[in-house]
N, C-alpha and C positions, 0 to 999 in steps of 0.2 A: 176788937172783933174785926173791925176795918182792915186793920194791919194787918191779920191773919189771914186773911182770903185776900190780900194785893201778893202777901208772902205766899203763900201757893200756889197763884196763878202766875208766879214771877218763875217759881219753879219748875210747875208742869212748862211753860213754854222754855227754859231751858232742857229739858229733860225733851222736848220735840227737837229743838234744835240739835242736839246732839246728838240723835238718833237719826233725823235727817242727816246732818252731814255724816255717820257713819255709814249709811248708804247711799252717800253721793260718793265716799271716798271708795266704800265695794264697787260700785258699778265702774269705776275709772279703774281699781283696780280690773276687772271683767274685761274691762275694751280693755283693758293695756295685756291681759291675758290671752286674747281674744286674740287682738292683733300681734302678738307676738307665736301665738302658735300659726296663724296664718303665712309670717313670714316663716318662720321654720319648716313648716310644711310644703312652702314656695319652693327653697333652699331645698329641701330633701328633696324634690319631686326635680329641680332643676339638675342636682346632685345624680342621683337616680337616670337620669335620660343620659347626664356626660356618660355615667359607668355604663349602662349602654354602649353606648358611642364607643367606649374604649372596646368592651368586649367584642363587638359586631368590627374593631378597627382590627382586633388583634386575632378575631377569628382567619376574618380576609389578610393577616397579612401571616399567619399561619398557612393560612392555603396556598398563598403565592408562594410562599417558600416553599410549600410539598410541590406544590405544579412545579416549580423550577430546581427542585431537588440540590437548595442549596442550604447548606450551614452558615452559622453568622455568627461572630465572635468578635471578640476585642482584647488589645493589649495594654496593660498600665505600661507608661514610659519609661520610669523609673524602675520598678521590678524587671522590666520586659515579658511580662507573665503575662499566657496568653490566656484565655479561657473563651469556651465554647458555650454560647448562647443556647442554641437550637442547632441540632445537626438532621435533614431531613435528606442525607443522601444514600445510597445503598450502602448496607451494612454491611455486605456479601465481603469484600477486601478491602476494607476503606480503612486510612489510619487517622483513628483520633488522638491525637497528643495526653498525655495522663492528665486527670485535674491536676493544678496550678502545676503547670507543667510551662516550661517556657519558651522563646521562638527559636533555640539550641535546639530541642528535643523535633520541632519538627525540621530544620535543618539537616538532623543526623541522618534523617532517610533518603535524602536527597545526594546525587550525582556532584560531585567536587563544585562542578561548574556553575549547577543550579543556585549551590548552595551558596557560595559568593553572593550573587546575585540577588536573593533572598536576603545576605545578612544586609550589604548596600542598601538597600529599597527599604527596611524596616531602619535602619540608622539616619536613613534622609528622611521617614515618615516622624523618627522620633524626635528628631534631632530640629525639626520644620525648615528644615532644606526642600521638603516639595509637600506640598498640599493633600494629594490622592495619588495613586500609584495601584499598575494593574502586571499581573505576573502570569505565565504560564511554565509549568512546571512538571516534573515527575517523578511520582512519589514509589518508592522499593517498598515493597510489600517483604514480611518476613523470609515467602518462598524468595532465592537468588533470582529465578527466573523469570518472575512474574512481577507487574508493576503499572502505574493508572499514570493517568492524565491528570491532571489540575487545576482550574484557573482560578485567582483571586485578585479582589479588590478591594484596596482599602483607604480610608479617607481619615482627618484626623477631628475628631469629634468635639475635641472638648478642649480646652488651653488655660492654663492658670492667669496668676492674675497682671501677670508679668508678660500673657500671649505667647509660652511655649505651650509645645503639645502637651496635654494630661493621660489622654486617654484616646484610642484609637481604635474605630470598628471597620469590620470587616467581613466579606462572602468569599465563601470559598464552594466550587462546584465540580466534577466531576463531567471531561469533554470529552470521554473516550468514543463517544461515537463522532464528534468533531471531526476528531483527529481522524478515526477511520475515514469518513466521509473524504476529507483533504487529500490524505493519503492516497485514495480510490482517484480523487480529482486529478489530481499529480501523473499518477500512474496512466491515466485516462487521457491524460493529454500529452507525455511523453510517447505511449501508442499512435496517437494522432500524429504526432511529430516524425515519430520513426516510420509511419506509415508512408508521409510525403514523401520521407527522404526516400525510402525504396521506390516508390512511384516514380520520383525522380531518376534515382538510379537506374532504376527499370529501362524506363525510357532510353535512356543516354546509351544502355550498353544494349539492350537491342537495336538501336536505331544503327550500333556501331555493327555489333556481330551479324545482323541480318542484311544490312547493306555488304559485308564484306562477300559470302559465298554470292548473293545475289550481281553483283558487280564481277563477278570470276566466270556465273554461268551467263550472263546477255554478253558478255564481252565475248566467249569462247566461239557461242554459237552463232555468233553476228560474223565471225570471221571461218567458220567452217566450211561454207559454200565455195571459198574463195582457195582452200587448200586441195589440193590436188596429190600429193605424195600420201601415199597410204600410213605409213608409220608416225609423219605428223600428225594426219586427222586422227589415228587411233590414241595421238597422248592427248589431242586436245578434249576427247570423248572421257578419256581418262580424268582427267580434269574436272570436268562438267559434271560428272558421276560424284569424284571426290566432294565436290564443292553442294553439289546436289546431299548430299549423305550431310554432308555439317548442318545444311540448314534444315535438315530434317531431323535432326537430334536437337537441336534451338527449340524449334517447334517443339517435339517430342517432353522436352523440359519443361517448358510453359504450362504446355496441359495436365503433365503431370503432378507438377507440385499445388496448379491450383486443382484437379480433383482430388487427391487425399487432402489437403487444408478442406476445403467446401463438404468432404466427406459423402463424394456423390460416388466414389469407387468402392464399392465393401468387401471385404476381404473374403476371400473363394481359398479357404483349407482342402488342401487335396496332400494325398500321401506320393512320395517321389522318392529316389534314390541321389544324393545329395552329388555323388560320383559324378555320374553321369549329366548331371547339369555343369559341374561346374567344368570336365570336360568339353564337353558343348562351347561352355562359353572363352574356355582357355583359346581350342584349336579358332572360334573366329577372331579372337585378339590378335595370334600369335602373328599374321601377316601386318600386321600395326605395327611391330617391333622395330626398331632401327639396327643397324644392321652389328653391330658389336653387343646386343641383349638378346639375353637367352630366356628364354619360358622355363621355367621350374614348378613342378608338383610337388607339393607334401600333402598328401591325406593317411590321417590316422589308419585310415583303416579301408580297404579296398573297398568296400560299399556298406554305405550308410543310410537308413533309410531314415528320413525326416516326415515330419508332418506339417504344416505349412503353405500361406500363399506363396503360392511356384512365382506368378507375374512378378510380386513384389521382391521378392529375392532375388529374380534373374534382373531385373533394372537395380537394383542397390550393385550386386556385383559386375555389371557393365561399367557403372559408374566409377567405382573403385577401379577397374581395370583401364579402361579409359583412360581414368587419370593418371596411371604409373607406369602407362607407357608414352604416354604425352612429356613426361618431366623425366625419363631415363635413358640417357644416351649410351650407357656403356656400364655393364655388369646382368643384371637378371633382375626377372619380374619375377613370384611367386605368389602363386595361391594353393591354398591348400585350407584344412581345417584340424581343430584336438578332437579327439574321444570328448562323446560329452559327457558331462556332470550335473549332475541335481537338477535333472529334465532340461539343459539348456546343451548350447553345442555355438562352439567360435568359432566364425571361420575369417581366414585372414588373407590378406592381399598385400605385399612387401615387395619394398623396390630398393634398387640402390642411387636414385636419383639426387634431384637437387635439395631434397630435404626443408623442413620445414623450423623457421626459428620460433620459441618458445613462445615468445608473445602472441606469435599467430596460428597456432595449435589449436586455440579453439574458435579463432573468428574467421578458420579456412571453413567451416561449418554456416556463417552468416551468410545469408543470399547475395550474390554478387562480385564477393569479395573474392579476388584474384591476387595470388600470393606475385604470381608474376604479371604482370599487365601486358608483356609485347606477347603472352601465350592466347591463342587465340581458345576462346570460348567463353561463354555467357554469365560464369560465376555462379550458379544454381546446382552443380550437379551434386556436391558437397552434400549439400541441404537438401535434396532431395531424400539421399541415401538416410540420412539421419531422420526425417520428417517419415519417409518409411516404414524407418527401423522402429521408432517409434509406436505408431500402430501397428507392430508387429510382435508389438511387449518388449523391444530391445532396444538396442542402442550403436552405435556404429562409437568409438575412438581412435584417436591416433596415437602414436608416439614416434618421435621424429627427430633427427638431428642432423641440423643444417649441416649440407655436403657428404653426407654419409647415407640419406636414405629415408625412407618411412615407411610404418608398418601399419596399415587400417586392421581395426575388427571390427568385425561385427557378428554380434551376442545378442541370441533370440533363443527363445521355446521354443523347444519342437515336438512339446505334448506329450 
């Protein structure tokens, strides 16, 4: 009976111990549960904040690319296959190379010169002859005529295990307003430049043409007092008149080219008879003549009525007359005008003088510029006529052949 109750109670306390430690071994299981969904949940939540971090990285670096309105791509070395990441530039003409399309295809649209240059820069990038490499370039759009700007940059990304290039990225963006801008700058500062130079010229050939009648009248009249024979004082008055009249056309010049440029003169349209001006203005040349030229009229048609600023017209054809009798020693001056056409009307002014050579047919039109230099006067008158003709809807040309002659028009509306 002993036996039987030491054997049961030998049992029941195994039968505890085994039950205790099967809930010693659950609860170690539980903390190790426990703590293992804790570090997991650490892990996600740390997980969790990086993918964050990437999307808030790749938002901002999406925007940067919209703000700067550039594409980004990369080339395999080996393929030379380029491919396009993100392209955030205007869609309007912009060429994107086809998927798995390669650095040939953007090539093809490129200029001989560029494209050299393009193939180099990607052979040194592949080839790790240079590190990063930055290009500007321009790309032909399908229309012939039409075509962008381009800059890119690219660096080499990636290198196998040997330290050649793998893989290569790259931005590419559109500088067409760049390039305007530079262009505008260029332009802007070759105006400044040409500006001087006239300023300079300016100077130098007034200082020359205005000293010289000035110098003819103090001298003439410093010594007039002192002459006494009638017929010399009357050449030296002669003179002084002559030379007075030159520096009043200097003058004359001056002011007129800068009030039409400053646009403070406005054109006064009045209706005239074109005849009768250009007679006007024939018969006071015709004593300017030298003495082997002859004055010649041609007009279409014995009166002609225009419509027209009269001032402007009658200083363009002074000008032109002026000049061909200044440069023609022997044969004839003419003016005359055609029937007009398609509401406009030519009229022309033709000499047989010293003529003008090809190359400076149209820089006798630049301010200044004097085909012959020992010819006295200021170099403006040209340009006046033209600067004119211009605000008059038209245009003054020439056509000339050294030793033989020139022939001025000028082609305006006459309404």
């Amino acid at each position: 009976m002993t036996d039987l109750v030491l054997y049961s109670t030998q049992q029941s306390f195994l039968a505890d111990v085994i039950i205790w430690s099967g809930l010693a071994i659950i609860f170690l299981i539980l903390l190790a549960l426990i703590r293992y969904q804790y570090l997991t949940s650490k892990s996600l939540t740390y997980e969790l904040s990086q993918l964050d971090k990437v999307k808030k990285n790749n938002v901002e670096y999406e925007f940067v690319l919209k703000t700067m309105r550039l594409s980004t791509w990369h080339i395999d070395t080996r393929t030379r296959e380029i491919t396009f990441d993100n392209d955030f530039r205007d869609k309007g003409d912009t060429y994107v190379p086809p998927t798995g399309g390669t650095t040939a295809d953007l090539g093809a649209t490129m200029s001989e010169q560029d494209r050299q240059r393009l193939v180099k820069i990607i052979d040194d990038l592949c080839e790790g002859r240079v590190e990063e490499a930055h290009m500007e370039y321009q790309i032909q759009l399908p229309n012939p005529k039409k075509y962008y700007w381009s800059e890119s940059y690219a660096i080499v990304a990636e290198r196998d295990a040997e330290g050649r290039p793998k893989r290569i990225v790259g931005t590419s963006a559109r500088i067409d307003e760049r390039k305007a801008m530079e262009k505008a700058l260029v332009e802007a500062r070759n105006r400044a430049e040409e500006s001087d130079r006239l300023k300079s010229a300016f100077i130098a050939n007034m200082s020359h043409e205005i000293r010289t009648p000035l110098n003819a009248i103090v001298g003439f009249t410093s010594i007039l007092p002192d002459v006494k024979e009638e017929e010399e004082r009357k050449m030296l008055l002669d003179l002084v008149h002559e030379n007075t009249q030159k520096l009043l056309r200097i003058v004359d010049d001056i002011v007129n080219i800068s009030k039409v440029e400053a646009g403070k003169e406005e054109i006064v349209l009045s209706a005239f008879d074109l005849t009768i001006t250009l007679n006007e203005l024939a018969d006071q040349y015709k004593p300017n003549l030298k003495p082997n030229v002859e004055l010649v009229k041609e007009f279409a048609v014995s009166s002609q009525n225009i419509m027209t600023d009269h001032n402007r017209l009658t200083e363009i054809i002074k000008h032109l007359l002026s000049n061909a009798t200044k440069f023609t020693n022997n044969g004839s001056v003419t003016i005359g005008f055609e029937e007009p056409a398609n509401g406009r009307i030519r009229i022309f002014v033709k000499d047989t003088g010293i003529g003008i050579a090809p190359e400076n047919q149209e820089r006798v039109f630049e301010r200044f510029f004097k085909v012959d230099e020992f010819v006295p006067g200021a170099g403006l008158g040209l340009s006046i006529c033209r600067t004119m003709a211009y605000s008059l809807g038209g245009n003054v040309t020439v056509d000339s052949k050294r030793g033989e002659g020139s022939t001025f028009v000028l082609e305006i509306p006459i309404q």
